[in-house]
C-alpha positions in Angstrom: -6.9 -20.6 -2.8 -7.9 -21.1 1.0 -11.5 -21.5 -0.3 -10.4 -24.1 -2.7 -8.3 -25.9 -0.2 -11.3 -25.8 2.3 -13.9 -27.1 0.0 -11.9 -29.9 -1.6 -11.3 -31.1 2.0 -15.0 -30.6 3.1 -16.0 -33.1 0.4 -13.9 -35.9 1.0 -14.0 -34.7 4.9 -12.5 -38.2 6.9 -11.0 -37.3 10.4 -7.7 -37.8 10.1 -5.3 -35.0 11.8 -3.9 -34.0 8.2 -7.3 -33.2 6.8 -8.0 -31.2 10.0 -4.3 -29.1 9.2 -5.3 -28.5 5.6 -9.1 -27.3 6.4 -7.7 -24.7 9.2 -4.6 -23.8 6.8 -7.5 -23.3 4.0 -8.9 -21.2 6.7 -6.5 -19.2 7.6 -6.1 -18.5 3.8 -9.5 -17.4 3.2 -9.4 -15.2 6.0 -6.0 -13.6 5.1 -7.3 -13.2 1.5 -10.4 -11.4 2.8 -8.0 -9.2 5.5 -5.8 -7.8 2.0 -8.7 -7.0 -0.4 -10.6 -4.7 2.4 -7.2 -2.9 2.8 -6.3 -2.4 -0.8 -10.1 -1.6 -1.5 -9.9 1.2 1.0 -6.7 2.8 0.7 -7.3 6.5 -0.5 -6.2 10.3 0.1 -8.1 13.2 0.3 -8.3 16.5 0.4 -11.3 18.8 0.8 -12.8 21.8 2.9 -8.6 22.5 4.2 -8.5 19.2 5.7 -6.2 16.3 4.2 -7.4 12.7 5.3 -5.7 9.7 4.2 -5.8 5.5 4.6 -3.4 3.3 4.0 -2.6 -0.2 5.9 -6.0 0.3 7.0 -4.5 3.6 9.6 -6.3 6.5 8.6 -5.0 9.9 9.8 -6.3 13.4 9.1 -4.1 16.6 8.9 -5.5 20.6 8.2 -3.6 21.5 5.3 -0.8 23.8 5.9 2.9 25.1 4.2 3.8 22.1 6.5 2.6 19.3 4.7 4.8 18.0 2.1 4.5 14.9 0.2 8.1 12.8 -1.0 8.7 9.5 -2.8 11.2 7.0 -1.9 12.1 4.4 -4.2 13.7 1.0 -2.6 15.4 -1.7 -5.0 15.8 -5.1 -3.0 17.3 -8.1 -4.9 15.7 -11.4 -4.3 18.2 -14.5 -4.4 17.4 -17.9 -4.5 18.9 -20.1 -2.5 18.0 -23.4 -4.3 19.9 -22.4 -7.8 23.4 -20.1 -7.7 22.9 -17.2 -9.9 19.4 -16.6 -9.7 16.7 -14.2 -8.4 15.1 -10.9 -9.0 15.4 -7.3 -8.8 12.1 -5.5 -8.1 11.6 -2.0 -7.1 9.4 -0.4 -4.0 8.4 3.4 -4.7 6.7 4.3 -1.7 4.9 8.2 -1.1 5.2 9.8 1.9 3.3 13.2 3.7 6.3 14.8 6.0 4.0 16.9 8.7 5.3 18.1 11.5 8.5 16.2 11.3 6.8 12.9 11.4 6.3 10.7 8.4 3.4 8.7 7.2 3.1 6.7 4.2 0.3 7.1 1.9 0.8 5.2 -0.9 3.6 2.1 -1.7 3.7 0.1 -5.0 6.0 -2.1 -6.8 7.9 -2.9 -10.1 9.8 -5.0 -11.3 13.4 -3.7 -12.4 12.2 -3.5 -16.3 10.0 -1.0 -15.6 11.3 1.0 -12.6 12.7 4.1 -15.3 8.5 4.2 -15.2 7.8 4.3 -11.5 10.2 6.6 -11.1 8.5 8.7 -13.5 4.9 7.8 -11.9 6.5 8.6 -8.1 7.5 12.2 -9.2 4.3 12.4 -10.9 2.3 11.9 -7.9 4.3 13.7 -5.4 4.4 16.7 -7.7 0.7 16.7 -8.2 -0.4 15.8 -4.6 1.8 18.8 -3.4 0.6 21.0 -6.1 -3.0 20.3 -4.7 -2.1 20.7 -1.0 -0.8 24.2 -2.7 -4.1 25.6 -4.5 -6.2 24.1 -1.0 -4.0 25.8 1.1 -4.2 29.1 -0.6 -7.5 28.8 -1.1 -7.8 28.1 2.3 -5.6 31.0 3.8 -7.7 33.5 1.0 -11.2 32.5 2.6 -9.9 33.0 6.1 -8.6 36.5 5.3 
């Protein structure tokens, strides 16, 4: 869109201080757009060699895997209204995963749905949690077997 804007103003490019707003806000666009698709193309967990290393919101953090570490889900329903016609809006969902170490909590992985389908992400969230934990589980045994 901010490319779009940008180049449509570039061609027909007169000085006028409203050409000038839309050609920065076309900008600021195109650099926002960039900003979100390097953070959602490198969001990612891991865990390998007893060490869990995650990303998200471009943060990365790294944790040695322990009985410590567990991993929750949290799931958030927020109604929209809008203001412009009484009675309307929408209901969408926020399941969100979470690593509890330590007593701190960092989140590793948030998605949403709208409220059709949250009966699914519910289903996904427990899904996850119960197959991230059952991972940190068999690396942690693993882990404590080649250290005995």
């Amino acid at each position: 869109m901010g490319l779009f804007i940008s180049g449509c103003l570039i061609c027909n490019f007169n000085a006028d201080p409203l050409t000038i707003f839309g050609l920065i806000l076309g900008i600021v666009f195109t650099i926002f757009s960039i900003v979100i698709l390097i953070k959602q193309s490198t969001d990612y967990i891991c865990v390998e060699n007893g060490q869990l290393t995650f990303r998200n919101s471009l943060r990365k953090k790294s944790f040695s895997t322990s009985n410590k570490i567990k991993v929750t889900f949290e799931e958030i329903q927020e109604y929209v209204k809008l203001t412009s016609q009484a009675g309307s809006g929408s209901t969408f969902n926020v399941v969100e995963l979470f690593i509890i170490y330590e007593g701190s909590k960092y989140r590793i992985l948030d998605f949403q749905m709208n409220a059709y389908t949250m009966d699914k992400a519910k289903k996904l969230g427990n899904e996850l949690s119960a197959l991230i934990n059952a991972y940190l589980q068999v690396n942690t045994v693993n882990k404590s077997s080649l250290e005995n």
